[in-house]
C-alpha positions in Angstrom: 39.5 12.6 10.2 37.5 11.8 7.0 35.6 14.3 5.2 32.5 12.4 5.5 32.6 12.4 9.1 33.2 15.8 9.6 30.0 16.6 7.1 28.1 14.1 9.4 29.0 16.0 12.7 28.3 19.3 10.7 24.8 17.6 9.7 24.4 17.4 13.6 25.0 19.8 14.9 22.9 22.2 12.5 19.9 19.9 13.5 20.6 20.4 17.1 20.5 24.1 16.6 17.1 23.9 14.4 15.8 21.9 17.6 17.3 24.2 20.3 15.7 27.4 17.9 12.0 25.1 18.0 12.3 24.7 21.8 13.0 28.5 22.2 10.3 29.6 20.4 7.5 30.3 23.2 4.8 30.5 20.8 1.5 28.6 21.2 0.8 27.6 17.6 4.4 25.8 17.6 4.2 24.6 20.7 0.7 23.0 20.2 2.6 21.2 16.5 5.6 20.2 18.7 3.0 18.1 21.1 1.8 16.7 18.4 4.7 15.9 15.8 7.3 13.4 16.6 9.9 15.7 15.7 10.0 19.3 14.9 8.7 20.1 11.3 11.9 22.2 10.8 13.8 18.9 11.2 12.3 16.3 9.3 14.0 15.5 6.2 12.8 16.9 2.4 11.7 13.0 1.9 9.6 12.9 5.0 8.0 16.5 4.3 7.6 15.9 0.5 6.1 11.7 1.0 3.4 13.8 3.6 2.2 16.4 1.0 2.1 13.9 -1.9 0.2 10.7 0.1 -2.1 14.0 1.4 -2.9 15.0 -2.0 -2.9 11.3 -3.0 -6.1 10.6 -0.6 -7.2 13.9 -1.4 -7.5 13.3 -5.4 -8.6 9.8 -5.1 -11.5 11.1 -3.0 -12.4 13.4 -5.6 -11.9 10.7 -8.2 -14.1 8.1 -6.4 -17.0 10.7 -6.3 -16.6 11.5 -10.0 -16.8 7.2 -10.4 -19.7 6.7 -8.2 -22.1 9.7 -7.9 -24.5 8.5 -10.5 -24.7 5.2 -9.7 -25.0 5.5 -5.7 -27.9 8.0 -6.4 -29.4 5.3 -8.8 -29.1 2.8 -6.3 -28.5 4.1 -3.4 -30.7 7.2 -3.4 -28.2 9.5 -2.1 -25.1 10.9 -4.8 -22.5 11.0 -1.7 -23.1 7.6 -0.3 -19.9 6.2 -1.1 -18.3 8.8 -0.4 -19.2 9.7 2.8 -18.3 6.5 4.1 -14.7 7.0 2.3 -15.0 10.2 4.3 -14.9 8.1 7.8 -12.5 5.5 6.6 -10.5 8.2 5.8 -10.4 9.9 9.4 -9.9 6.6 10.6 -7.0 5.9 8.5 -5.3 9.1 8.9 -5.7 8.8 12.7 -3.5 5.4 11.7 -0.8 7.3 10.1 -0.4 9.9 12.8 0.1 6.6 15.5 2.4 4.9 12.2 4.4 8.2 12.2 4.9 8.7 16.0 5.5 5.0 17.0 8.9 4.1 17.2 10.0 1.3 14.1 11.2 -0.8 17.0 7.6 -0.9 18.6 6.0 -2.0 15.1 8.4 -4.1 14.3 8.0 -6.1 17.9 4.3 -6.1 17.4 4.5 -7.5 13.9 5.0 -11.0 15.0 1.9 -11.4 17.4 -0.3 -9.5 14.6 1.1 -11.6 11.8 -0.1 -14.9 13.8 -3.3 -13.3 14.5 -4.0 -12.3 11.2 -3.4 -15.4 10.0 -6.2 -16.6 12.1 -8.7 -14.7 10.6 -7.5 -15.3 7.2 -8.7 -18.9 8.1 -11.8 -18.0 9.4 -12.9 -16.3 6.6 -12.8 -19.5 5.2 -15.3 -21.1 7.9 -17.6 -18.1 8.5 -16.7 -15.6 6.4 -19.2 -13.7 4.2 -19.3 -14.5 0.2 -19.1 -12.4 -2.2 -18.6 -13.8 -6.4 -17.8 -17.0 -5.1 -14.8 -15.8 -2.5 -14.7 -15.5 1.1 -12.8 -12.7 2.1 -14.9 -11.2 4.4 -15.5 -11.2 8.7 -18.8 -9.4 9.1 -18.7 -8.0 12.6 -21.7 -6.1 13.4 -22.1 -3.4 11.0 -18.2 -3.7 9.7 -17.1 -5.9 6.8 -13.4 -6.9 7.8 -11.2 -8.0 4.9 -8.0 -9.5 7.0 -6.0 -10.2 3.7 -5.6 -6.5 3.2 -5.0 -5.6 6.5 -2.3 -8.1 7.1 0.2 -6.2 4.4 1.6 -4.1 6.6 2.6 -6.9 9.3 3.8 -8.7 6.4 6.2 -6.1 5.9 7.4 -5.2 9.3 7.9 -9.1 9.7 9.9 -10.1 6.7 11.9 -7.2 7.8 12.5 -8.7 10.8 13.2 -12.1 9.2 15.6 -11.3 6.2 17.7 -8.4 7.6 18.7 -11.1 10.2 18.9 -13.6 8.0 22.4 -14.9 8.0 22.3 -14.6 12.2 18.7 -16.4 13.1 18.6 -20.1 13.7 17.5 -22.4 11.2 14.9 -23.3 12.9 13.2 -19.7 13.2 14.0 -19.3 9.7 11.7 -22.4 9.0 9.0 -20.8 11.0 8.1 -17.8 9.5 9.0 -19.2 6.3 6.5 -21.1 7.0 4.2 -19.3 8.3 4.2 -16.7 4.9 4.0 -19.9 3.2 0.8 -20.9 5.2 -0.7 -17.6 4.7 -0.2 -17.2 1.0 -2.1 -20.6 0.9 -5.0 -19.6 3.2 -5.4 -16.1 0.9 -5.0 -18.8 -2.3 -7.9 -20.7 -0.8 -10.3 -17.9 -0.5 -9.6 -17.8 -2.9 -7.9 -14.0 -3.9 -5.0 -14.6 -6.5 -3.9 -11.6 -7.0 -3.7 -10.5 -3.2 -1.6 -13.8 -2.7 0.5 -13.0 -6.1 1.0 -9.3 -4.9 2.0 -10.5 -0.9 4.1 -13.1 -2.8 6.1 -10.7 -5.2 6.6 -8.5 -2.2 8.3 -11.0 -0.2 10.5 -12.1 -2.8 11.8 -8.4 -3.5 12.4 -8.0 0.1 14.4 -10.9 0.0 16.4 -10.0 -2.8 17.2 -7.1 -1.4 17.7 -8.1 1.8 20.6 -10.1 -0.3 19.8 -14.2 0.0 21.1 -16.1 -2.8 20.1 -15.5 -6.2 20.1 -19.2 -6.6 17.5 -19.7 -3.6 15.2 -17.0 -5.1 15.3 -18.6 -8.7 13.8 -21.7 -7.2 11.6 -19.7 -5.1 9.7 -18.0 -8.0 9.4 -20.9 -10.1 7.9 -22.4 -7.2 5.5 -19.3 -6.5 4.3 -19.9 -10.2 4.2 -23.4 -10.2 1.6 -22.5 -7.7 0.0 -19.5 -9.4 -0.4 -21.5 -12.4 -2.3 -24.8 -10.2 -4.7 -22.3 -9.1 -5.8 -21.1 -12.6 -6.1 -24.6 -13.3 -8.0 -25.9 -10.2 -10.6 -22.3 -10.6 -12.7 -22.1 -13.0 -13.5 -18.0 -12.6 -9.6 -17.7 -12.5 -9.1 -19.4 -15.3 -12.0 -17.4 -17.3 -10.8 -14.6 -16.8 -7.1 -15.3 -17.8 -8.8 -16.2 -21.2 -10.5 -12.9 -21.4 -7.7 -11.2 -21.0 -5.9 -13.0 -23.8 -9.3 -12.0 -26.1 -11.9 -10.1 -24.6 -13.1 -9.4 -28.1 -13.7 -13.0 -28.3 -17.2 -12.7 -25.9 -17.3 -8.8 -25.2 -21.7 -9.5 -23.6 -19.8 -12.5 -21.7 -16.7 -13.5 -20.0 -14.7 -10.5 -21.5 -17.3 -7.4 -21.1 -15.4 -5.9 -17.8 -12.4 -5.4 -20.2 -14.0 -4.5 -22.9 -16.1 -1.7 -21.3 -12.7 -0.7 -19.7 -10.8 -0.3 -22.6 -14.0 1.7 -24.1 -13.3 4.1 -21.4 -9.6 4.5 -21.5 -9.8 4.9 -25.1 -12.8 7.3 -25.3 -10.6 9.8 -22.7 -8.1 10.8 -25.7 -5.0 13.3 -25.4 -7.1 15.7 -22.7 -10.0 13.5 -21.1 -13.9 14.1 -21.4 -13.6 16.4 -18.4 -13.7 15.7 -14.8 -17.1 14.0 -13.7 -18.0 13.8 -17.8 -17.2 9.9 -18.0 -19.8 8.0 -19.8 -18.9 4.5 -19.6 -19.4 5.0 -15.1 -23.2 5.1 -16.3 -23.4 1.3 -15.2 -21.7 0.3 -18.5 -18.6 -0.3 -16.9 -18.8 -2.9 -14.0 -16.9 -2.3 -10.3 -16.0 1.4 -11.3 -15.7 2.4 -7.6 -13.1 -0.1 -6.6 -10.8 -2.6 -9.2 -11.7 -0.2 -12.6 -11.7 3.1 -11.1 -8.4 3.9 -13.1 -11.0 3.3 -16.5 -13.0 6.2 -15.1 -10.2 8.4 -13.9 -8.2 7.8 -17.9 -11.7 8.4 -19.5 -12.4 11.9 -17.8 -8.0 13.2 -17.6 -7.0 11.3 -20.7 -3.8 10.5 -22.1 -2.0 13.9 -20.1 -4.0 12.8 -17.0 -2.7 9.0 -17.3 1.3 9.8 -18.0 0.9 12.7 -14.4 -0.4 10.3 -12.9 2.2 7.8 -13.6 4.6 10.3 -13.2 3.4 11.0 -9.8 3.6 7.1 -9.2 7.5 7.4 -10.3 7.9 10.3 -8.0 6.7 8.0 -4.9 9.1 5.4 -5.9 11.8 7.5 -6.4 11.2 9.0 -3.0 10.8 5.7 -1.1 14.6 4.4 -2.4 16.2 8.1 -1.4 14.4 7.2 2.0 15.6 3.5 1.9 19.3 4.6 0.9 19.3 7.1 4.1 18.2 4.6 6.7 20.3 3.5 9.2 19.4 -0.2 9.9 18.7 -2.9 7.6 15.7 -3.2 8.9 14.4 -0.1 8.8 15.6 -0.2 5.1 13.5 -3.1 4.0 10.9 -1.8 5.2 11.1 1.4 3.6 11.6 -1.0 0.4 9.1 -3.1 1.2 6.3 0.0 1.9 7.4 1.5 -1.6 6.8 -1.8 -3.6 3.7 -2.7 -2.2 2.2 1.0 -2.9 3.4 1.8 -6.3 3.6 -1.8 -7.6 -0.4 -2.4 -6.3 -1.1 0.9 -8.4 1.1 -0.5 -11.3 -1.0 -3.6 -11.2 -4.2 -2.0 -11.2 -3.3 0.0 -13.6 -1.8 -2.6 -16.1 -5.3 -4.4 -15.6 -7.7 -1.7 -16.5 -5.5 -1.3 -19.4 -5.4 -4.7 -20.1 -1.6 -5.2 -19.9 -2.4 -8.0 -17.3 -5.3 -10.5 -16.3 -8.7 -9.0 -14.3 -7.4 -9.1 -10.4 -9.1 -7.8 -7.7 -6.5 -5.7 -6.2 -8.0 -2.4 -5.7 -6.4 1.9 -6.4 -4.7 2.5 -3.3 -6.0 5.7 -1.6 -8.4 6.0 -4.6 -10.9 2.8 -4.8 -14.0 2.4 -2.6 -12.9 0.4 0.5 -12.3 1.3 4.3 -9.7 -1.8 4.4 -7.9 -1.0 1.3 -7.6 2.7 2.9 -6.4 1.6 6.3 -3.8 -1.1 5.0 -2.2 1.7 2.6 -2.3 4.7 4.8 -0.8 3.1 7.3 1.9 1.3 5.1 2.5 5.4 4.0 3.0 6.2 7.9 5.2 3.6 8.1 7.1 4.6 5.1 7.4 8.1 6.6 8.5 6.9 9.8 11.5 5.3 8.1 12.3 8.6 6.5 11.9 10.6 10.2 14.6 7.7 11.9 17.2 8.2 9.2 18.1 11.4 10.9 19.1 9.5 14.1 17.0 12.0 16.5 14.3 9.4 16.7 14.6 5.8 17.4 16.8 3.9 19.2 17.1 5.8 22.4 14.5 7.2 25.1 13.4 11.0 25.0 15.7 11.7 27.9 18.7 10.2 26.5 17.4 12.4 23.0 17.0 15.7 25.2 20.7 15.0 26.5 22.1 14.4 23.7 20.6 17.4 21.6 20.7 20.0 24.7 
């Protein structure tokens, strides 16, 4: 018998005995966590227990953060200091209600439901397009009583569960089926394109390509695929004119810093007024309606102004950290699927706060992609905290006493 093996029955049975020492313990407190968890805390991996605290302090910070960004103008405006974040508040019940269902819902179930959801969302992609709301010349928007629904963002995690589904199969699905959701992606990156959103169709575009490579399809196939997806990128700039504009900004905001390149401008004011040590927390002066959005795509300018340099590099480090995490919990899971999905959750969260990031810095082009957990935005909040449940869900599975098998065949098994 190998010496892996015998570690992995080791590995077993100590988990067995953590759950048998849980199960024994006749305490209410534990008993009231053990209704509510989907597996004992003492036996969720360090991944799982470590992505919790950090995406909790994640939501936590960017809270604080977005009340630092926004206090002075919502009681300018808005008559009221905590009006944006109040409303982050709710979102933020509501989204955390979404990770609890993310991190208790078998991977099987989600990834079963990601079809039908994937076609729906589609759906209202398109209708944002007939009667959605505009908003600086895009229509992004389903206004549905006293909601504003923005399906783009919350179809990223479907798009994830479903090119799971897709490329870990890849090499044992029809051609046919292969054709289908290919095209379907295609059709959706096209509808987002139309809205038009660049830089959500760019970001759902890069995602499917790493979840591809990854998934292992031929380097070749990919290759043409990219040029392809910036072919496309590029036709767009061309065809919008505000697209276009900004990409010439970006090359010289300097050029017209009252005009086309003033968003940047103020932005790098504010990064570069922060220094080693920051201005001090709620001390930015450049939020004082000199620097546009600051609540949603530029909150990063407000957040480098007020931590500085030492602020920027722990935050980045703490970006790196998630990353890191998300491949140990990719490496340890037991399907390909649920592995691309653990890949595909990490990329879309890190690489979204890369991106926003890079443009506040002015590293990249102006996009519209917003701070996960941090910017103002109940659709933003919900897509990401539920691609974090999902992430965390992986990490619970790779320990083989969830998913898979019923609870009785779990409790025979274990006991």
């Amino acid at each position: 018998m190998s010496s892996s093996s015998v570690l992995s029955r080791r590995s077993q049975k100590q988990r067995q005995g953590a759950l048998r020492l849980s199960r024994s313990d006749g305490s209410d407190q534990l008993s009231f966590w053990q209704k509510r968890l989907p597996l004992p805390w003492a036996l969720w991996p360090a991944e799982g227990r470590l992505l919790l605290t950090l995406f909790a302090f994640w939501s936590l910070a960017g809270l604080m953060v977005l009340g630092s960004a926004s206090w002075w103008v919502a009681t300018r405006e808005m008559g009221e200091g905590a009006y944006y974040v109040k409303r982050q508040l709710i979102w933020m019940a509501a989204s955390w209600s979404l990770l609890g269902l993310a991190v208790s819902t078998s991977l099987r179930r989600w990834l079963k439901l990601a079809g039908p959801a994937l076609w729906l969302s589609c759906l209202l992609v398109a209708a944002t397009l007939v009667i959605g709301s505009t908003v600086n010349g895009a229509s992004r928007w389903l206004v549905i009583g006293p909601l504003q629904i923005q399906p783009s963002e919350l179809v990223k995690p479907f798009v994830v569960l479903q090119a799971a589904n897709l490329f870990a199969h890849w090499q044992r699905i029809r051609s046919d089926e292969k054709l289908l959701w290919l095209g379907i992606f295609g059709a959706l990156l096209l509808l987002i394109l139309k809205q038009p959103n660049l830089s959500t169709a760019a970001l759902t575009g890069m995602l499917l390509w790493l979840m591809a490579l990854a998934a292992g399809l031929r380097l070749r196939t990919l290759l043409a695929t990219a040029m392809a997806g910036g072919l496309l990128g590029t036709t767009s700039i061309l065809i919008n004119e505000y697209q276009r504009i900004r990409v010439i900004s970006f090359l010289d905001p300097w050029q017209d810093p009252q005009g086309s390149g003033y968003q940047l401008v103020q932005s790098l004011l504010a990064i570069g007024s922060g220094g080693w040590f920051g201005e001090g927390f709620g001390l930015s002066t450049q939020k004082l309606q000199y620097l546009p959005i600051q609540s949603t795509d530029f909150i990063y300018a407000v957040f480098a102004e007020e931590f500085g340099f030492v602020g920027s590099v722990m935050m980045l480090l703490f970006l790196m950290l998630v990353a890191f995490l998300g491949l140990r919990v990719a490496l340890s899971c037991r399907t390909n699927q649920s592995r691309l999905v653990a890949i595909g959750c990490t990329t879309i969260l890190v690489g979204q706060a890369v991106i926003n990031v890079a443009v506040a810095s002015g590293v990249m082009p102006t996009t519209g992609l917003p701070l996960p957990m941090v910017s103002y935005g109940g659709n933003s909040l919900l897509s990401s905290v539920m691609i974090a449940g999902l992430l965390i869900r992986c990490s619970l599975e790779s320990t083989g006493l969830l998913g898979g098998r019923s609870p009785r065949q779990r409790r025979q098994s274990i006991g």
